[in-house]
C-alpha positions in Angstrom: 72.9 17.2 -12.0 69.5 17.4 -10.2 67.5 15.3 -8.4 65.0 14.6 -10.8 64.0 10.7 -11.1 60.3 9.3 -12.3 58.4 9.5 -9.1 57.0 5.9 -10.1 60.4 4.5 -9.1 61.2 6.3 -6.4 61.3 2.9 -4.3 64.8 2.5 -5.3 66.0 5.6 -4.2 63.9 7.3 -1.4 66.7 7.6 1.4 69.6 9.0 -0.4 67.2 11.6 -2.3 65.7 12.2 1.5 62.2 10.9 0.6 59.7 10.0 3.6 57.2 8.0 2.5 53.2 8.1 2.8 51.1 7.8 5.9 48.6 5.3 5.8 45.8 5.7 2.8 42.3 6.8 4.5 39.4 8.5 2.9 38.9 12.6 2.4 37.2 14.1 5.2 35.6 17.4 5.1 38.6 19.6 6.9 37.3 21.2 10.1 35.6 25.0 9.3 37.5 27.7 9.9 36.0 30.8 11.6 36.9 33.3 9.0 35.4 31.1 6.1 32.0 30.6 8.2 30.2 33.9 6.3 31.0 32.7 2.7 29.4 29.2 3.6 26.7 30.7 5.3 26.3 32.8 1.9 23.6 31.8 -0.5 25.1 28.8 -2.2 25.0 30.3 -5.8 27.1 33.3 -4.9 30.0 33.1 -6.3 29.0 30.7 -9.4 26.5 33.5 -10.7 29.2 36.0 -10.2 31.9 34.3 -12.3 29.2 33.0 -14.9 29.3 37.0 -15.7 33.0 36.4 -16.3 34.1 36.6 -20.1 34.8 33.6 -21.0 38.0 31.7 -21.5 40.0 32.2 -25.0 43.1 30.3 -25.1 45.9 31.0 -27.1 49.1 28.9 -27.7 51.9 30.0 -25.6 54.3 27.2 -26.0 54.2 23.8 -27.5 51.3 21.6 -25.5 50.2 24.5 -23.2 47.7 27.2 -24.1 46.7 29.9 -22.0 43.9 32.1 -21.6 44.0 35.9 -19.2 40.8 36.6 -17.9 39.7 39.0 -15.0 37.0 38.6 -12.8 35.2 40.7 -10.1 35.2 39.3 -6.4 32.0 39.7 -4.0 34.1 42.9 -2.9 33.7 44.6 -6.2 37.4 44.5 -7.4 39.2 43.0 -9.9 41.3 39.7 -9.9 43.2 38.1 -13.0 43.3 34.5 -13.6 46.2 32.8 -16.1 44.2 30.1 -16.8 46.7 27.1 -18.6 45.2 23.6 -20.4 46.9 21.1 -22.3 47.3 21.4 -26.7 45.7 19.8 -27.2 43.0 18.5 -24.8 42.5 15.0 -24.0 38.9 13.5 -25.0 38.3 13.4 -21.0 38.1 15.9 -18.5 41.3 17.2 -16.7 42.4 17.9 -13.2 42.9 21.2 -12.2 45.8 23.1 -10.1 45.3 26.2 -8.4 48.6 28.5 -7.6 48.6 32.0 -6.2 51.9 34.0 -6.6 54.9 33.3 -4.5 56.8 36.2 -3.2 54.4 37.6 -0.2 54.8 37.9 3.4 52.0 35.8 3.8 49.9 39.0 5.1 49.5 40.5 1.7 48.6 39.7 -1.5 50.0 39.8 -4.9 49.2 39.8 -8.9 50.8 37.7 -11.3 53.5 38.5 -12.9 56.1 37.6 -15.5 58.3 35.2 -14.0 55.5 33.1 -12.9 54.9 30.8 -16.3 58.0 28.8 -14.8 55.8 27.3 -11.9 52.3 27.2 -13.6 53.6 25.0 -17.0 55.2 22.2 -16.1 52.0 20.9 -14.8 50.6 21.6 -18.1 52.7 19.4 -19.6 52.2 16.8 -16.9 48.5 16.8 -18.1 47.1 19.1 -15.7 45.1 22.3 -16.5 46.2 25.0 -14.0 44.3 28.3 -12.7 47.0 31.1 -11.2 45.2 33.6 -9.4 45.9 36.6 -7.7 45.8 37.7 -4.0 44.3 41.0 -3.1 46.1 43.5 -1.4 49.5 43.9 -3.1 51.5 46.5 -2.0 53.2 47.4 -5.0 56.9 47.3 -4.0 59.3 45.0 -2.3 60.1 48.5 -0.9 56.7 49.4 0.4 56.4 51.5 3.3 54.8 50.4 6.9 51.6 52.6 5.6 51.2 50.8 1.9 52.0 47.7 3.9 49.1 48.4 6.7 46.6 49.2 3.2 47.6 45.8 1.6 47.3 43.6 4.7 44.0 44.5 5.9 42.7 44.0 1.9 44.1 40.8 1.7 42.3 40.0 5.3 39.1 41.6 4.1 39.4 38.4 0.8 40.0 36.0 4.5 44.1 36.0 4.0 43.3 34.6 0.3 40.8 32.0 0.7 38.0 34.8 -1.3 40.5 34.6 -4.3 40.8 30.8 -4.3 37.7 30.0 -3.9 36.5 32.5 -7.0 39.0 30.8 -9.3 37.3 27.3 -8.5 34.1 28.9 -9.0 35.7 30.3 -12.2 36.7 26.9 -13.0 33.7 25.1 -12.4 30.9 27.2 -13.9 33.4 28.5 -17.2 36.1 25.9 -17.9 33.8 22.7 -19.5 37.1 21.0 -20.0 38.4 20.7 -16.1 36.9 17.7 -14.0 35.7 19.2 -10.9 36.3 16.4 -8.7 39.6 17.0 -9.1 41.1 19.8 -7.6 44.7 20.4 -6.5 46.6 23.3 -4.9 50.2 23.6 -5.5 53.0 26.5 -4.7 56.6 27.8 -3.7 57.3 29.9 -0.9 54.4 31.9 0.2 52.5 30.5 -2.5 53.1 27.1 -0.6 51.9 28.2 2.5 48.7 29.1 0.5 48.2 26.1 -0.8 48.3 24.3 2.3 46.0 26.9 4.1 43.4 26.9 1.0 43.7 22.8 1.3 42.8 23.1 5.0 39.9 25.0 4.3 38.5 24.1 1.4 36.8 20.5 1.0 36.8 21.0 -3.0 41.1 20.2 -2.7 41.6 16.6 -3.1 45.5 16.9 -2.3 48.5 19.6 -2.2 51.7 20.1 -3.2 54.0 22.6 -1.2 57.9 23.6 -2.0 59.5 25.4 0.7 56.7 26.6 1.9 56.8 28.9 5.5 54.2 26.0 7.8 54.7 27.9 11.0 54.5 32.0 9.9 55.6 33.2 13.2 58.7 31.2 13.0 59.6 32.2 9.4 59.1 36.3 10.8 60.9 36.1 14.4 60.9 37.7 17.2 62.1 41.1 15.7 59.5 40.9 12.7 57.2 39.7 14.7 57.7 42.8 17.2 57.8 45.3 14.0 54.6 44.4 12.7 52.8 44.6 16.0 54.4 47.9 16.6 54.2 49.5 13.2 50.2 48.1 13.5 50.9 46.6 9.8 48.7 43.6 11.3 46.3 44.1 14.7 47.0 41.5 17.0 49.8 40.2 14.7 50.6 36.9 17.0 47.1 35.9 17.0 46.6 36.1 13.4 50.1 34.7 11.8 49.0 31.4 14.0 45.3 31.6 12.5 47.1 31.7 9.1 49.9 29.0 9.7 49.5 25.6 8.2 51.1 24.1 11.3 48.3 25.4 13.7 45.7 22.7 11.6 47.4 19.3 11.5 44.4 17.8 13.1 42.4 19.0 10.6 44.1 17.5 7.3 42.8 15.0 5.6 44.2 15.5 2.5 47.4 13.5 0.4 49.6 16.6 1.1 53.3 16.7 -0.5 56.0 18.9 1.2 59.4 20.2 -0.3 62.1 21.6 2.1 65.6 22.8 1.8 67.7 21.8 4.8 69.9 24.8 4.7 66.8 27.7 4.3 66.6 29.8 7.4 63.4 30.2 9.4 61.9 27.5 7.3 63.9 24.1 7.7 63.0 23.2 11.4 59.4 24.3 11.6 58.8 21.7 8.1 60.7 18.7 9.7 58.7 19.5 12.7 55.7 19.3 10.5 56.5 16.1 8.7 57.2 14.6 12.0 54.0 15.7 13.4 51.5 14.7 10.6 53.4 11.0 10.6 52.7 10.2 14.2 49.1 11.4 13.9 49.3 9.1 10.7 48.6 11.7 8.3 49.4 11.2 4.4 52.4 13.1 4.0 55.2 12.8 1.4 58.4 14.9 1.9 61.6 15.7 -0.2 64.4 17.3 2.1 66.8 18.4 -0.2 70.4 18.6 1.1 72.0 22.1 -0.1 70.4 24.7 -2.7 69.0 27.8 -3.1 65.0 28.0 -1.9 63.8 29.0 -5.7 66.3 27.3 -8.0 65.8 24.4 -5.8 62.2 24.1 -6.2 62.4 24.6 -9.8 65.3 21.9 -10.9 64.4 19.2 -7.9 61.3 19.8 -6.1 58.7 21.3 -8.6 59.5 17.8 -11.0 59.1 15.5 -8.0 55.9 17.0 -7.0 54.4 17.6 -10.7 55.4 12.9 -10.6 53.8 12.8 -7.7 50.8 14.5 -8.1 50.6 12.8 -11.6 50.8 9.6 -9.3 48.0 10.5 -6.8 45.6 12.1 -9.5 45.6 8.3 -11.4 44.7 6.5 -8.2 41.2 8.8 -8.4 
């Protein structure tokens, strides 16, 4: 038995399911700029949309019944590579479609990561909900679970170099905008589990282009979900310079001023590190009367979790806000 109910009647049942509901409904601001995103939007405005219109274009195969999917790489201002899994529903509605961007789970938020098999599980249910979905990769992965302080110090300052991911997210809307004729780009949503969570809520605070974002388990305060002793290993190792300083830059908890967005949050109450930095969250963004709907589940495993109660609740509730546009 999971907790899966139609998000449309969720009135019945918000309290024993541990719903909190919505902050009061205000308009999207602009999020406050970031300092490390200042040189892209100082950039000539046609950057990255005449990079990615040299992109090869989209062809989508069927991969399962109602969801195609097309692998395409494309080169970043950098000069590497990235791949995008680019999913749409078959077949496609006469209108446009909204769009979800997901990076890969399964970082310590100061690397990156490609895609890999294992990942369809998080990208197609919003397919079938009716959303067309754009998984991109992070630069700087370090290959291994295993990797040594040395691969780790490589893939950490590549994946600051791409601005801790916001270079690889913000190529994939390009990508999506200036290559994908089917995708309505007024509607743009970031979603993710774990890492990829904290992503989307960092992408979200810094990009204007996401209308609302969907996090499961998500790390909100980075320093938190490390330690002290993590914490004290990176600095010493030098994996990260001035590792304090930059896990708060990075953490979604250091911007709640800043968010203007419909965000949805996912916790589990028993997952270390992670469980009293989110409440803290959700408790914060309500009393600055931010839009904030949160599912604290009561026991579970932080993927399995996301997958049978959390990833179904936010694919209703995302389906809920994107009909309201």
């Amino acid at each position: 038995m999971t907790l899966r109910t139609s998000f449309f009647a969720l009135a019945l049942a918000l309290g024993s399911l541990g719903f909190s509901g919505c902050g009061p409904k205000s308009d999207i601001k602009s999020p406050v700029i970031d300092s490390e995103v200042v040189e892209l939007l100082l950039a000539p405005p046609n950057l990255l949309a005449t990079s990615v219109k040299q992109a090869p274009d989209a062809n989508f195969k069927n991969l399962e019944s109602g969801v195609s999917r097309a692998n395409v790489i494309v080169k970043l201002p950098s000069g590497k590579s990235m791949a995008l899994w680019i999913y749409q529903p078959d077949p496609l509605p006469s209108s446009k479609v909204p769009c979800v961007f997901i990076a890969p789970a399964g970082t310590l938020m100061i690397h990156g990561k490609q895609l890999a098999s294992g990942d369809e599980a998080e990208h197609i249910p919003w397919v079938k909900a009716g959303f067309s979905v754009v998984a991109y990769e992070l630069s700087g992965d370090p290959g291994s679970r295993d990797a040594s302080n040395v691969e780790l110090k490589i893939a950490a300052e590549e994946f600051r170099k791409a601005k801790s991911g916001l270079v690889n997210a913000r190529v994939a809307m390009a990508y999506a905008k200036e290559k994908l004729s089917f995708v309505d780009p007024r509607r743009f949503y970031t979603a993710g589990h774990s890492s990829a969570g904290t992503m989307a809520m960092y992408v979200a605070l810094m990009e204007p282009q996401v209308r609302a974002v969907a996090a499961f388990m998500p790390a909100v305060d980075v320093r938190a979900f490390f330690g002290p002793q993590d914490m004290k290993a990176i600095q010493q190792n030098g994996i990260v310079p001035n590792a304090g300083e930059y896990v708060t830059r990075i953490s979604p908890s250091s911007y709640i001023d800043r968010i203007s967005q419909p965000m949805f949050l996912a916790y589990v109450e028993n997952d270390p590190g992670n469980t009293k930095p989110a409440e803290k969250f959700c408790r914060d963004m309500r009393e600055k009367g931010k839009d904030i709907t949160s599912l604290r589940i009561p026991q579970g495993d932080h993927y399995q979790s996301m997958i049978d109660d959390a990833l179904p609740m936010g694919v209703d509730w995302l389906t809920m806000i994107n009909a309201m546009r």
